[in-house]
N, C-alpha and C positions, 0 to 999 in steps of 0.2 A: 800180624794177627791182631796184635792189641791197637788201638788209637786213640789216637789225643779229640776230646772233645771240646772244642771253641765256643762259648757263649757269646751272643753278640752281644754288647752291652744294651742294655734298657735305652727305647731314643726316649727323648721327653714328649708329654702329653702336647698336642698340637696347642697352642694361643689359640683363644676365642678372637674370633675374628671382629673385626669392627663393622658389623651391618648397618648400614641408613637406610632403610624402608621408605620408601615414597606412599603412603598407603593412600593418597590422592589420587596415586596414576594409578593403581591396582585395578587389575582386570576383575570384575564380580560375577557370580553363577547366575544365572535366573531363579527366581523366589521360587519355593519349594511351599508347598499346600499341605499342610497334614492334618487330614482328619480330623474331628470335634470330635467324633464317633468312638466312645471307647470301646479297643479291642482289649479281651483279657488271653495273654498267653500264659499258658503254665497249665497246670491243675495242681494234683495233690502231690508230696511228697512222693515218691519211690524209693524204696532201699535199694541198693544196690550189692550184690560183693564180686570176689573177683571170678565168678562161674556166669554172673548177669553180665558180665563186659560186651559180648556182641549183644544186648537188648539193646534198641533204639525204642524209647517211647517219644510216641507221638505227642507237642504241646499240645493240647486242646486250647480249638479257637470261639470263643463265642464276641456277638455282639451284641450291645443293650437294644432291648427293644423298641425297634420306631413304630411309628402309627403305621399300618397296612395303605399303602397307595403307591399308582406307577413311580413316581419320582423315589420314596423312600426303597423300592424293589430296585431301582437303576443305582441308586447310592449307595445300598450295600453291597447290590455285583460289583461296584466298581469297587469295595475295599475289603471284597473278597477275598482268599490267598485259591481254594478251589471253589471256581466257580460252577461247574457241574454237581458236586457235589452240596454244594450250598442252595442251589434252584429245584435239583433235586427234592432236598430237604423241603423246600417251601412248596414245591406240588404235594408233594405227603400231608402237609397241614391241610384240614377239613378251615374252611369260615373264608375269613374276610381273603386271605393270600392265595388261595387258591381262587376266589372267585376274579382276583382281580387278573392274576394268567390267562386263567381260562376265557378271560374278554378283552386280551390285548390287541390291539389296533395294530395294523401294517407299520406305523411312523415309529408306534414304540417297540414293538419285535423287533425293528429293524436296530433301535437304539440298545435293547437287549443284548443282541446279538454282537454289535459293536462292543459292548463293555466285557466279551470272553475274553478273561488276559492273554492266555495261549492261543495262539492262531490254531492250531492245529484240534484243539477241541473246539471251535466252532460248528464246526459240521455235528458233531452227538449234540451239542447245547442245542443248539436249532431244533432237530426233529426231537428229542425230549420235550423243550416247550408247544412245539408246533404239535404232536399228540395232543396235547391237553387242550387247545384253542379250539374254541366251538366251531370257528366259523373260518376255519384256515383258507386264505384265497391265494390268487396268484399276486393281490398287490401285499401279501404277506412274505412271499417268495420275493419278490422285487427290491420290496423295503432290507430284506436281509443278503442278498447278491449286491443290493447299494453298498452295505456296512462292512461287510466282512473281509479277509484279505483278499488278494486279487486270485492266490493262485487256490484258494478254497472254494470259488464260485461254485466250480462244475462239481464238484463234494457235496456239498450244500446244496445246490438245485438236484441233486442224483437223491439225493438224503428225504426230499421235502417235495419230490413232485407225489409220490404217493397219497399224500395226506391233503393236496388241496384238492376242495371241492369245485373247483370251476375250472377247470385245468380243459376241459373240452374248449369252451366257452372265450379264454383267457388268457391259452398258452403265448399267444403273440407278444404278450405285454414283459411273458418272462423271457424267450427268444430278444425283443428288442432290447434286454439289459446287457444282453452273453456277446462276446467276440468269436469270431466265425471259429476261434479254435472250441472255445467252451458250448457253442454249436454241435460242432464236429464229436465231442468226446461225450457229450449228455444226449445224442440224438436215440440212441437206444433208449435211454433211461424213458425221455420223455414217450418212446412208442408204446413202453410196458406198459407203465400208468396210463395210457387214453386204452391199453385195450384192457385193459381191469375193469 
């Protein structure tokens, strides 16, 4: 019933070993880009005790204000964390950010649309801006079937044919982007919108 208990004795702590580093021959990452752009994360204090334990608050994200133009609207998608909700926000603004959406070009919707981080919200990012574009065509649709991931095409054209106005006139041009399969899967979509 009772038993002897054995300590093993302590080993000794391993010797540091003698490394020689060749830091000639070291393999190196490719250069990393960060931002000029300052982001502020944080906000204000929060108390806490231990009944707030399951609260998660959210950082707040801001970023310094640039001058309103396509390239500084592609700069800050691209250093975005959400980007629907950040494009969002900049349709809400009345003046210069909103006028400059609302007359985007095929070349740069389609660059827009490219800088969604998440594949998967490109299809909402798309027809959110494409709403607000005056003059939404099919080389609008095209520019962003270019950009976007491959298997979002038929998403993204199913999203965006309602909203172009030349789509009688035009459809060819977005047909000649699609693979007979994203054909085959948007062929409804495109009947609905030519009979609206």
């Amino acid at each position: 019933v009772g038993g002897i208990v054995v300590a093993a004795p302590a080993a000794p702590p391993p010797a540091e070993p003698n490394i020689d580093f060749n830091f000639a021959g070291a393999t190196t990452a490719e250069t990393v880009v960060v931002s000029s752009n300052a982001a502020h994360l944080g906000g204000n204090a929060q108390a806490a005790d231990d009944d707030d334990a399951d609260v998660f608050v959210q950082p707040e994200i801001s970023f310094e204000s640039r001058a309103p133009s396509v390239e500084n609207l592609l700069k800050d998608l691209k250093e975005s964390v959400k980007d629907h909700e950040f494009l969002s926000n900049r349709i809400s603004e009345s003046g210069e950010w909103k006028a400059i959406i609302v007359s985007l070009s095929p070349s740069n919707y389609g660059k827009l649309v490219k800088e969604v981080d998440l594949d998967f919200d490109q299809p909402k990012v798309a027809e959110m801006v494409a709403e607000e574009i005056e003059n939404f065509t099919c080389d609008h649709v095209v520019a962003a079937i270019g950009t976007c991931s491959d298997w979002n095409k038929a998403s993204v054209v199913k999203k965006l044919l309602p909203l172009t106005k030349d789509l009688a006139a035009n459809k060819e041009k977005i047909l000649g982007s699609l693979s007979d399969w994203d054909k085959t899967v948007t062929d409804s979509a495109f009947k609905s919108a030519l009979a609206a």
